[in-house]
C-alpha angles and dihedrals in degrees: 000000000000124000095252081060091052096048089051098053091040084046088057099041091057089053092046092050090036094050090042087053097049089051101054087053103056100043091052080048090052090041088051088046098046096045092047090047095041088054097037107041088080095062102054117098139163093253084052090055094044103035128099124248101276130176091227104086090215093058101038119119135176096224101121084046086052092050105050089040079063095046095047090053097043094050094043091051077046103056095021097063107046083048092049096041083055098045091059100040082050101050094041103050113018106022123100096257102251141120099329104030097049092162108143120201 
């Protein structure tokens, strides 16, 4: 057996093993999710999502979670694009072509 030979079966060993892997994973990922979302589906409701942090179980909410999740992620779309949008416009068109600007033309 020649070493080209060798590169190929061990070529397709690695995918095998690498393909078996991934897929383990996602379907004990699948198997978490589902059971999380199949025992806590019935206890959403509309008064859990809009209710305030309580120390009675029955009246506790996540609302003020809820609502600095949404501000975090506003202001952060908010600063990031713009940012983003600038960065590229900057390295295509008025940065020293180098590491981090490799467009060729």
């Amino acid at each position: 057996m020649n070493n080209a030979r060798k590169n190929k079966l061990k070529d397709k060993a690695f995918r095998i093993w690498g393909i078996s892997c991934t897929l383990v994973g996602l379907i004990l990922l699948v198997i978490f999710i589902g059971n999380i979302v199949i025992d806590g589906i019935g206890r959403i409701d509309w008064a859990f999502i809009t209710n305030l942090p309580s120390r009675k179980p029955e009246n506790a909410g996540i609302y003020t979670a809820m609502m600095g999740t949404i501000w975090i992620l506003g202001i952060t779309c908010i600063i990031s694009f713009p940012l983003g949008v600038a960065a590229g416009i900057y390295l295509e068109e008025y940065a020293k072509k180098g590491r981090l600007s490799t467009c060729s033309k």
